[in-house]
FIMIVEX-195621 format. One record per residue (C-alpha): x, y, z; residue number from 1. Coordinates in steps of 0.001 Angstrom, whole numbers, plus 524288, in hexadecimal, padded with zeros to 5 digits. Example, Ala and Ser with C-alpha at 12.3 -4.5 7.8 and 13.67 -1.06 7.14 Angstrom:
8300C|7EE6C|81E78|1;
83566|7FBDC|81BE4|2;
***
This chain:
EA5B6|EC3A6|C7076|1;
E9977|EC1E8|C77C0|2;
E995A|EB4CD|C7604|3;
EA8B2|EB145|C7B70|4;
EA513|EBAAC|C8687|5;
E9A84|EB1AF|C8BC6|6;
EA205|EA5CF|C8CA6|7;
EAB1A|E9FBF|C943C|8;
EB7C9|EA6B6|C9818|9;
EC0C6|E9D53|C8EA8|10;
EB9AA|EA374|C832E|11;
EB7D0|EB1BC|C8A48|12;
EC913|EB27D|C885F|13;
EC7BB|EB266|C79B5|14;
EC0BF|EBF1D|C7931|15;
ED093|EC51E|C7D01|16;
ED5A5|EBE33|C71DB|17;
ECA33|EC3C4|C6980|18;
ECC23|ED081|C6D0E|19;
ED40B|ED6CF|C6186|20;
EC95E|ED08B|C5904|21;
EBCD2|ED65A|C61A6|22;
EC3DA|EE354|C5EE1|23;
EC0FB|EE232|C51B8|24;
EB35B|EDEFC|C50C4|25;
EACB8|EE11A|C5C66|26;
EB550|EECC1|C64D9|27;
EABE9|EF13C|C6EDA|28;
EAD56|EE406|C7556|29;
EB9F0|EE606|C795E|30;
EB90F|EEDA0|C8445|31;
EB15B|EE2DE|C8AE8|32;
EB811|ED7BD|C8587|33;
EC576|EDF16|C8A6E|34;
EC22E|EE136|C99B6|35;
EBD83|ED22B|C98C3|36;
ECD2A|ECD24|C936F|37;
ED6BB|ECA62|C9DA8|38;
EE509|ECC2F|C957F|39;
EEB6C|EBFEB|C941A|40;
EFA92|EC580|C984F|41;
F0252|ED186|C96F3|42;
F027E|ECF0E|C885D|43;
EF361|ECE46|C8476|44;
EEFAB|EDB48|C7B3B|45;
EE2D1|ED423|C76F8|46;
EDAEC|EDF02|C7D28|47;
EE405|EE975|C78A6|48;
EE513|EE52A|C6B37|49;
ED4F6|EE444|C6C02|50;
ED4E2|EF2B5|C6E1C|51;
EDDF7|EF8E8|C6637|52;
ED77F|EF155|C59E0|53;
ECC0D|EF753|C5E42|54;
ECEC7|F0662|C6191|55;
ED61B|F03CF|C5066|56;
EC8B5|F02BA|C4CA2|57;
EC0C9|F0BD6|C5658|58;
EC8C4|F1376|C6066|59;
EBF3B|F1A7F|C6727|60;
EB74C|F0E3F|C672C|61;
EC304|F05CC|C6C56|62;
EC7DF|F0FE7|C7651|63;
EB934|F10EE|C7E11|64;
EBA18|F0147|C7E17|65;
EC68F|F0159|C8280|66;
EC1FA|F0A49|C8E28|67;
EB7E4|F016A|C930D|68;
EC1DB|EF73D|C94E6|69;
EC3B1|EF390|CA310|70;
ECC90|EEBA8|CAC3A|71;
EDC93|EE7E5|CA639|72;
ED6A9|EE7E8|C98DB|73;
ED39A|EF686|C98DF|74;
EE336|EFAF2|C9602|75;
EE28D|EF098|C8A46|76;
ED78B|EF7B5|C85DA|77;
EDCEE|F0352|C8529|78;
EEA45|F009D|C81D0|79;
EE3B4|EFB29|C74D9|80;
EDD56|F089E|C73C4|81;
EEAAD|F0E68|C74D5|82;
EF164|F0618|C6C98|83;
EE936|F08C3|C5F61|84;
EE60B|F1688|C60E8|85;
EF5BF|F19D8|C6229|86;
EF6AC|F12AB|C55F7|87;
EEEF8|F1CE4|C4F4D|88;
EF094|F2A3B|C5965|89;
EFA16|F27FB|C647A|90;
EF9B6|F3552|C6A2E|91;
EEA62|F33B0|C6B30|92;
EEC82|F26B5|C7178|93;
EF5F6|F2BB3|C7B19|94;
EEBF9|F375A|C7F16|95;
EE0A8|F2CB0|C8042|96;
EE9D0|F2490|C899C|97;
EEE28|F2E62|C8FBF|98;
EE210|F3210|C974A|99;
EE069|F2282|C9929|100;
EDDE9|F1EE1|CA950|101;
EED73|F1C94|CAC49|102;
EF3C1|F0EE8|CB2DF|103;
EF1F5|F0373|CA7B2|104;
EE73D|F099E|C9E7F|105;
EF09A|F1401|C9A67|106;
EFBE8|F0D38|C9CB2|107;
EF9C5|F0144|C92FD|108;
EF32D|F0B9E|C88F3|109;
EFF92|F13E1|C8828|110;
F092E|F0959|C85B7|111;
EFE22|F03B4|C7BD2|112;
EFD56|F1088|C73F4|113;
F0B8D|F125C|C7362|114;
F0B83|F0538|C6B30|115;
F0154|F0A6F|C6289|116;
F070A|F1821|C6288|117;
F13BC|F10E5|C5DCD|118;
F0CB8|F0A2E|C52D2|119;
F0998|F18D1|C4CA0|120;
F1499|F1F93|C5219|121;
F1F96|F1929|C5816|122;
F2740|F24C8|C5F21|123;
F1B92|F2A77|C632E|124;
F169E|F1DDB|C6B1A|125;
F24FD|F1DD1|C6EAE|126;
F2961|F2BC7|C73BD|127;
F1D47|F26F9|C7D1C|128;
F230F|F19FB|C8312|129;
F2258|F2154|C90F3|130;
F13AC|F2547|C9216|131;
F1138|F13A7|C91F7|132;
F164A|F0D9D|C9F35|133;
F21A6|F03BC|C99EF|134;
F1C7A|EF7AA|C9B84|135;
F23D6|EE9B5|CA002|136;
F2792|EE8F6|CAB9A|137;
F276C|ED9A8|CAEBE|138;
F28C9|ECCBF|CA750|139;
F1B67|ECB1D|CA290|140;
F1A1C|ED98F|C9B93|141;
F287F|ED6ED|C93E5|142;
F2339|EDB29|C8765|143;
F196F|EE73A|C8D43|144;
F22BA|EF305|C8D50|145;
F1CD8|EFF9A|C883A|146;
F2A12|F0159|C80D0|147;
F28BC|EF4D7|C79F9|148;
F1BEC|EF492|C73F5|149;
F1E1E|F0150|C6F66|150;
F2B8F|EFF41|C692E|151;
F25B7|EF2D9|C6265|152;
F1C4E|EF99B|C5C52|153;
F233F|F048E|C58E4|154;
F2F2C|EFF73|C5414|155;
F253F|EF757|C4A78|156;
F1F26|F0369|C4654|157;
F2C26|F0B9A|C42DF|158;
F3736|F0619|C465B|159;
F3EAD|F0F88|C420E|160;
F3A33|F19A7|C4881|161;
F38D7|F11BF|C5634|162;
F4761|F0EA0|C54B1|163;
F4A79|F1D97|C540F|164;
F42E7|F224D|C5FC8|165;
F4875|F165B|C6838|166;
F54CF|F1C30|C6508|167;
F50A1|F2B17|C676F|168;
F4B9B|F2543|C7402|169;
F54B3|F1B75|C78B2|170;
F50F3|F1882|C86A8|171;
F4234|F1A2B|C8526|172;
F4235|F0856|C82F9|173;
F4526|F0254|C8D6E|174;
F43F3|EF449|C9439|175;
F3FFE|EE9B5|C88C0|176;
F3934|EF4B5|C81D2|177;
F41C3|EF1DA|C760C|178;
F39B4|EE543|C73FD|179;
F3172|EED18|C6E07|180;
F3AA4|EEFFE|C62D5|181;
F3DD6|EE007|C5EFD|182;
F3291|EDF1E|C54B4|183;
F3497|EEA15|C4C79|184;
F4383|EE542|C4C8B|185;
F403F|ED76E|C48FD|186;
F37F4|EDB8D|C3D82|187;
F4234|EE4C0|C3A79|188;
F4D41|ED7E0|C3A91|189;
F4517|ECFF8|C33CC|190;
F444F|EDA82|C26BB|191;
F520E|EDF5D|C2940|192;
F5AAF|ED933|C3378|193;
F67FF|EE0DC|C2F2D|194;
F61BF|EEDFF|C2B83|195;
F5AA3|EEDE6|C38F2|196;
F6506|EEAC8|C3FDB|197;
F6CF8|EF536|C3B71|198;
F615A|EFD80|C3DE5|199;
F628F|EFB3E|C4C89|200;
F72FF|EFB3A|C4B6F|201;
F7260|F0A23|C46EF|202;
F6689|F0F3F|C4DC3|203;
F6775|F185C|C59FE|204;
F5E71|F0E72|C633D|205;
F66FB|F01F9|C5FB3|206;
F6962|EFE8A|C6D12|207;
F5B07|EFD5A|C6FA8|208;
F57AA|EF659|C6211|209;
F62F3|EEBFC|C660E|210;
F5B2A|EE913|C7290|211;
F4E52|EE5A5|C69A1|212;
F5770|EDD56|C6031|213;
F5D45|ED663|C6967|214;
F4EB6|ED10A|C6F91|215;
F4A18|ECEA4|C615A|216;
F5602|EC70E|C5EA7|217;
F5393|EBF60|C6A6D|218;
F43BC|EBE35|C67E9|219;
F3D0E|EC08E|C5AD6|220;
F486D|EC374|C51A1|221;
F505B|EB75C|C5829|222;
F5143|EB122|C48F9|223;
F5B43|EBBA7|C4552|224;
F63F7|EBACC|C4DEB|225;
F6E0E|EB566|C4430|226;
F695F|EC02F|C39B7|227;
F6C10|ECA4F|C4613|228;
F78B4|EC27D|C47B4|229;
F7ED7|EC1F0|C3C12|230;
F7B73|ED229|C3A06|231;
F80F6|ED5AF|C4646|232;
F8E54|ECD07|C41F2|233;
F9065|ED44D|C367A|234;
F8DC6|EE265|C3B69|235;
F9A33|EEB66|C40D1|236;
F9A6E|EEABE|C4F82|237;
F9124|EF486|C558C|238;
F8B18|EF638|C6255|239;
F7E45|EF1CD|C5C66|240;
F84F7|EE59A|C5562|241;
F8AEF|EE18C|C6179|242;
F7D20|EE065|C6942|243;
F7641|EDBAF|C5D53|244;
F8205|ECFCA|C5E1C|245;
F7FA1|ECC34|C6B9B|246;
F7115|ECE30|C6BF3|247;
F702B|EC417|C6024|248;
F7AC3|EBB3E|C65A9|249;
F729B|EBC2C|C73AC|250;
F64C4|EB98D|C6BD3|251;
F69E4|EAC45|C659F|252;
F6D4F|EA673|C70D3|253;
F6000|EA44E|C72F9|254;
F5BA4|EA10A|C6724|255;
F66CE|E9DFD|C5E63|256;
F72E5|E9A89|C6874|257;
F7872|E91CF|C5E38|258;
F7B0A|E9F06|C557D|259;
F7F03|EA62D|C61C5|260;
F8BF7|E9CD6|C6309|261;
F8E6F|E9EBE|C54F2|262;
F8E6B|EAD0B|C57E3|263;
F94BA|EAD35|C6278|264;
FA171|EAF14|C6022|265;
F9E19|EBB75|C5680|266;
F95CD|EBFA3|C630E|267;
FA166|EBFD6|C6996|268;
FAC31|EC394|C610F|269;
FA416|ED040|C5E1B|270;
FA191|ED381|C6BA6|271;
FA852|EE0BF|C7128|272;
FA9A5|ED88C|C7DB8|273;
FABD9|EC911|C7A53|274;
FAA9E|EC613|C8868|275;
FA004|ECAD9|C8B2C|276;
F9A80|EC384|C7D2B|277;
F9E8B|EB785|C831C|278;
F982A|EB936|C905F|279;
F8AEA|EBE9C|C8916|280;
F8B1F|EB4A5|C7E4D|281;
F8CCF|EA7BD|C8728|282;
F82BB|EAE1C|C905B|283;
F7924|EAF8F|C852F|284;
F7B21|EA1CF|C8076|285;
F79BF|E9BA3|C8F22|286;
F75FD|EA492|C9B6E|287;
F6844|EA04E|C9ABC|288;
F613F|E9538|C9FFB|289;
F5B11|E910D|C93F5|290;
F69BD|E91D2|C8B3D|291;
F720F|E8B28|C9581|292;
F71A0|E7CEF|C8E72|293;
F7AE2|E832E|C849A|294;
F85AC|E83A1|C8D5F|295;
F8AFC|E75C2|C88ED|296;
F89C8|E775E|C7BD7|297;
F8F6A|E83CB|C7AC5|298;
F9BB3|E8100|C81E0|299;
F9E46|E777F|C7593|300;
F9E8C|E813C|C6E16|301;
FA543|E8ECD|C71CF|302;
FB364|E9098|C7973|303;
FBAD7|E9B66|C7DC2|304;
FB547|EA540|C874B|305;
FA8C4|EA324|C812A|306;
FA936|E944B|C881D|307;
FAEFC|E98CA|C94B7|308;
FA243|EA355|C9647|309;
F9A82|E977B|C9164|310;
F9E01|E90A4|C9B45|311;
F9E0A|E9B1E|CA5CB|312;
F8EEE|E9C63|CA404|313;
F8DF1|E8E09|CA45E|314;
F9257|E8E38|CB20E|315;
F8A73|E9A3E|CB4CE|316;
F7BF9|E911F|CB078|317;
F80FB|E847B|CB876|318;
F7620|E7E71|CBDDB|319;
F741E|E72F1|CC73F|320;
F7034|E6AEB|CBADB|321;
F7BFF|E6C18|CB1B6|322;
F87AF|E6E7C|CBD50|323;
F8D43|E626D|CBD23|324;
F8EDC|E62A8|CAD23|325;
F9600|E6FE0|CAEC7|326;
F9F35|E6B51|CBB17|327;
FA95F|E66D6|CAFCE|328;
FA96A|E728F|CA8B2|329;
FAEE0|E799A|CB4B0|330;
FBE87|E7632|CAFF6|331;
FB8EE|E7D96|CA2BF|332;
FB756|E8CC0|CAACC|333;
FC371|E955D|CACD9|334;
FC67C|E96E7|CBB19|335;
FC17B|EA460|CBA4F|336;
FB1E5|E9E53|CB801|337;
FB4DC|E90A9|CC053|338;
FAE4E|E968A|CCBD1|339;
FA276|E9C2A|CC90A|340;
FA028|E8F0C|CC096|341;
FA170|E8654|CCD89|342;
F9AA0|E8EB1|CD481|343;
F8FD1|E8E50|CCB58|344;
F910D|E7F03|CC9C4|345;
F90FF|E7D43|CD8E4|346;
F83A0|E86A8|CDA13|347;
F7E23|E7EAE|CCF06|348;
F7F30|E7142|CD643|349;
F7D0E|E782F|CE3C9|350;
F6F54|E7C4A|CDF44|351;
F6B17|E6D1E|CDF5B|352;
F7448|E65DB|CE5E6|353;
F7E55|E6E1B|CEFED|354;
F843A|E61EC|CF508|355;
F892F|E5ED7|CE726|356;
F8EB9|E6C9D|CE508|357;
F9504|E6BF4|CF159|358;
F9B79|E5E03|CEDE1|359;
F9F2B|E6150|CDDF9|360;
FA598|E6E1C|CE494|361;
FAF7A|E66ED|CEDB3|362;
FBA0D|E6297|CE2EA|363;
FBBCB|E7304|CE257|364;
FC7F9|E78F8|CE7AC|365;
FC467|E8201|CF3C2|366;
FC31A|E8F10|CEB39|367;
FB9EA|E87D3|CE076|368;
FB32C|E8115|CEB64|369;
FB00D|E8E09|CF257|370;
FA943|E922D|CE27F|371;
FA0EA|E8783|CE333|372;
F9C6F|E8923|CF0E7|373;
F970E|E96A3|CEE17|374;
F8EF5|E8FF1|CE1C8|375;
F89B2|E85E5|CED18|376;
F87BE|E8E76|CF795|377;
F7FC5|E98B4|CEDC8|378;
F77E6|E8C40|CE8AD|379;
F751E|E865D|CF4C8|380;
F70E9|E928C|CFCB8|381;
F6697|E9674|CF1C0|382;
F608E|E8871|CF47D|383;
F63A8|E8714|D0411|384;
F6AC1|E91A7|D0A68|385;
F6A40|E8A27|D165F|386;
F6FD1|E7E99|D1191|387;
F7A0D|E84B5|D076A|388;
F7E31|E8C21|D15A2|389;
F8059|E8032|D1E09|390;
F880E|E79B0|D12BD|391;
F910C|E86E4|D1423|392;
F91C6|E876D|D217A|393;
F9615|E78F7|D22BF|394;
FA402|E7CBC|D187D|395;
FB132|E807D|D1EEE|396;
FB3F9|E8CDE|D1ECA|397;
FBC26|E940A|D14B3|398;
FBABC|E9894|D05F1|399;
FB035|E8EC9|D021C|400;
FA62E|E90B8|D0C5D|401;
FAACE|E9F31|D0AB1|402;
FA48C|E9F2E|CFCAC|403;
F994F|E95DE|CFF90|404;
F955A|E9F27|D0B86|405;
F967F|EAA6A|D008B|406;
F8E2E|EA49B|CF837|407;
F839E|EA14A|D024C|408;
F81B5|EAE5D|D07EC|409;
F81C9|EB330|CFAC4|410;
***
């Protein structure tokens, strides 16, 4: 240690990455070496995990280190502290931080030794979610609500018994909370995918274990989606079935969207409200930048109303690139979706080239003509309002420049 401290910075760093192992064999370091570490992001525990291995071998020792910490390392410090002495006494833990200095110190302690508490005694850290602030808040703290670490480790140290207070206490999870619920289930799937999804069918907090399955089967469970498939197929309809269906069918569209048109027409068949299965189904397979190639290719391969919405969101994602390769699938629409898919076409070509838009839209009868003007005149003003206004001002009057004024002002 002494020597990496007197060297250059590069080698200075490693001493974070050591700290876990310094804990072990040489602990009253670690307050110095701690105030020294700047944390890397929101998700570095090096100095936390440093400290709680220490207060499992010496508490008193590791709590008077942890004390002598200063500057943004201090509430790692001591949220180590907190975290392995609830392991072993959480009602001691909470009276020590209790009389911790408020703001962060106690904050990050609390929601620390409710994740410790949970580890010994689940509903105990648990019936105490609302002495830790909640946590999140923006982008970069996703995975930091209070709710979330404790559920994870709760649910992984009786899950059972996790399951039945969420459902004694069914608003106390809130926001993405529920995350913290998705590794206990995927062990759980992995041992016994039908038994433990029954379990969640027939118990009292279903709604709320449906929300965790449906982000495992999008992230770390996203290999049994068919297993999850092929369950949900054969069970009687139920509320539970019926989300479990569309969750799966939504999570292979990412991942598997080859097995979500082979589904597809079960996804729809067993729907309460086949409309509305056709409207999410075609969204899930397309309405996002990074599935919109499918388009094409899918077409080929479905018909009925399933094509028509198909083609409705095609016209919805139009974009100055691919508008003149849609132009010929306008005869395709009904008359009831022909307008909002010129409009869109004439935005899409407006956005780079107005003149063009203004040209393709002339071979329009008056009333179509008038559509397409709006899609222009929106276009156009984002880009130049002053220019998209002239071009206005300079029509005859009557119904067109009627919805091209509209659509400027607008």
């Amino acid at each position: 240690i002494d020597a990496m401290k007197a060297t250059s910075g590069t080698i200075r760093q490693h001493l974070g990455d050591m700290l876990v192992k310094i804990a072990e064999v040489a602990p009253s370091r670690l307050s110095e070496l701690a105030s020294m570490i700047t944390s890397k992001d929101d998700w570095d525990t090096r100095i936390r995990d440093a400290f709680a291995v220490s207060a499992r071998h010496d508490l008193t020792a590791a709590r008077e280190s942890a004390q002598k910490v200063a500057g943004p390392s201090r509430k790692e410090a001591l949220a180590g502290i907190a975290i392995a002495w609830a392991e072993e006494d959480g009602a001691t833990a909470l009276a020590w931080v209790n009389a911790l200095e408020p703001r962060e110190d106690r904050a990050e302690a609390m929601r620390s030794l409710l994740v410790g508490w949970a580890k010994s005694d689940p509903v105990a850290a648990l019936d105490r979610l609302d002495l830790a602030p909640p946590g999140g808040g923006h982008i970069a703290r996703y995975n930091t609500e209070t709710a979330e670490h404790v559920l994870r480790t709760a649910s992984q140290s009786d899950f059972n018994a996790t399951l039945d207070w969420l459902a004694d206490n069914p608003r106390a999870i809130t926001s993405k909370g529920y995350h913290g619920l998705t590794g206990a289930i995927r062990k759980r799937l992995a041992n016994d995918l039908p038994g433990t999804l029954a379990l969640m069918e027939e118990h009292p907090a279903s709604a709320l274990l449906a929300q965790s399955l449906r982000s495992e089967l999008l992230n770390g469970s996203s290999e049994r989606q068919e297993e999850v498939w092929k369950w949900a197929a054969s069970q009687p309809t139920s509320a539970f079935v019926s989300q479990v269906k569309r969750d799966v069918f939504g999570a292979a569209t990412w991942h598997r969207p080859d097995k979500a048109v082979e589904w597809m027409d079960a996804f729809i068949e067993s729907s309460p409200d086949p409309n509305q299965a056709i409207s999410y189904a075609v969204s899930s397979l397309v309405d996002s930048s990074a599935k919109r190639h499918r388009i094409e290719g899918l077409l080929d391969v479905v018909s009925g109303p399933v094509r028509e919405e198909l083609l409705r969101a095609a016209f919805r994602h139009v974009t100055y690139e691919n508008a003149h390769g849609w132009m010929p699938r306008l005869d395709e629409l009904t008359a009831a979706d022909r307008n909002q898919a010129v409009r869109s076409l004439a935005a899409a070509q407006a956005s780079a080239d107005p003149a063009a838009a203004i040209s393709w839209a002339q071979d329009f009868s008056n009333s179509e003509r008038a559509i397409a003007y709006e899609g222009i005149a929106n276009s156009w003003a984002a880009a130049d309002g002053l220019e998209a206004s002239e071009w206005i001002a300079s029509l005859p009057e009557g119904m067109v420049r009627d919805h091209a004024t509209r659509a400027l002002v607008e």
